[in-house]
N, C-alpha and C positions, 0 to 999 in steps of 0.2 A: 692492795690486799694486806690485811693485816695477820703480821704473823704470829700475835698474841691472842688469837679466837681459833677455833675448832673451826673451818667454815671448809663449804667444796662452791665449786663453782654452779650457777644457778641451771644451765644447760646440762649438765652433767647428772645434778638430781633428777633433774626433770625426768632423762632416760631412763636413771636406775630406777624410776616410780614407775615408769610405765612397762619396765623389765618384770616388775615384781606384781604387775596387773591392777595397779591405780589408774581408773578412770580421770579424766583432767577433773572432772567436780571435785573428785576424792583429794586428787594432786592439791588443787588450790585451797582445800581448806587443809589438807596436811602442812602444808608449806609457811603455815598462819603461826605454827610455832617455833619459827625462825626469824633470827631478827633478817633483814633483808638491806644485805650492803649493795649500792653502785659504784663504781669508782673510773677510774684510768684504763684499770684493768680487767675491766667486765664488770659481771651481775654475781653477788653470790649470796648465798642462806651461811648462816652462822649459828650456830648453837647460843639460844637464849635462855637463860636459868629459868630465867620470870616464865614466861609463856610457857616452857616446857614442863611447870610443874604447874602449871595452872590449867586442869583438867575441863574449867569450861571452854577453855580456845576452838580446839580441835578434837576434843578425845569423849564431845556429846556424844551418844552413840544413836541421837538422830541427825548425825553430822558424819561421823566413821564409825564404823564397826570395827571391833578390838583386833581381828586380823587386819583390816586397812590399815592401823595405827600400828601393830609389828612390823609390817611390810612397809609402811614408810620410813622406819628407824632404822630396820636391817639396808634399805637404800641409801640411808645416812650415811651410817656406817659402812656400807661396802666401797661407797663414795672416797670416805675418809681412807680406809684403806690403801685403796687403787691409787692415793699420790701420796702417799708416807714414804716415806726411806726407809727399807728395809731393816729391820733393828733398831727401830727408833724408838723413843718414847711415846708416839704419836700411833706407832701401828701394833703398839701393843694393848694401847687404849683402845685402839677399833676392836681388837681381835677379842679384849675382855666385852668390849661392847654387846657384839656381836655372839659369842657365847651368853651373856647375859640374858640377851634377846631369847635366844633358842631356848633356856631353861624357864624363863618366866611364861614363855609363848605355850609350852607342852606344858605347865603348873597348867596353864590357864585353858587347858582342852585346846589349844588351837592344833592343826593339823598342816597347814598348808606351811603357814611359817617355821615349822622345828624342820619341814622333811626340804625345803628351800637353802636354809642356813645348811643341813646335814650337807646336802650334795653340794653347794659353795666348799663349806669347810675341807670336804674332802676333795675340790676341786683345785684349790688353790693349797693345797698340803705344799706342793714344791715350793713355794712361798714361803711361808711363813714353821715349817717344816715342823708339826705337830698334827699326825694323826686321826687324833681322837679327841673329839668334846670332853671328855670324860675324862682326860689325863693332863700333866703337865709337861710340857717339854722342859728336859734338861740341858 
């Protein structure tokens, strides 16, 4: 595993997509915007610049529909999360991520994804010990 890439392990996503109500169709073309490492130490998805800005990969919307595509990102990121070290640079990234997600998802009329991230956000407060989307912890 390399520890110069953003990456969770490929089992791991898998779950969190199917936590967040991605069908395996949906899963396998979500998945398409990861680079996709094998190694010694498993299967994993890594964060790929190219493909993730590149809107024909995955993000057709005769391929996902723009909630499929929040709900696979919020799984990324919750991914990311779930194995950062506490106070890291790494789970502060997720946690911007992740807020990020929630305000572009509610721009965008989504419903499922802002009230998803809401209840995470305040389910892991003891974590990450901030509250409120809306504030910054000091």
């Amino acid at each position: 595993m390399s520890t110069n890439l953003i990456m969770v392990t490929a089992s791991e996503l898998n779950d969190a997509l199917d936590s967040v109500g991605l069908v395996p169709s949906s899963q396998d073309t979500f998945v398409n915007i990861f680079q996709y490492i094998e190694d010694v130490t498993g299967e994993w998805f890594a964060l790929d610049n190219n493909k993730a800005q590149s809107f024909h990969i995955a993000h057709d919307p005769l391929l996902l529909d723009l909630d499929e595509i929040y709900s696979g990102w919020f799984a990324f990121w919750m991914c990311v999360f779930n194995n950062t070290e506490g106070g890291s640079e790494l789970e502060t990234q997720a946690l911007g991520a992740i807020r990020g997600l929630f305000f572009m998802a509610a721009h965008n009329r989504q419903i499922t994804v802002p009230s998803a991230i809401e209840t995470w956000w305040l389910e892991t407060n003891e974590v990450h010990q901030n509250n409120s989307l809306n504030e910054v912890s000091v």
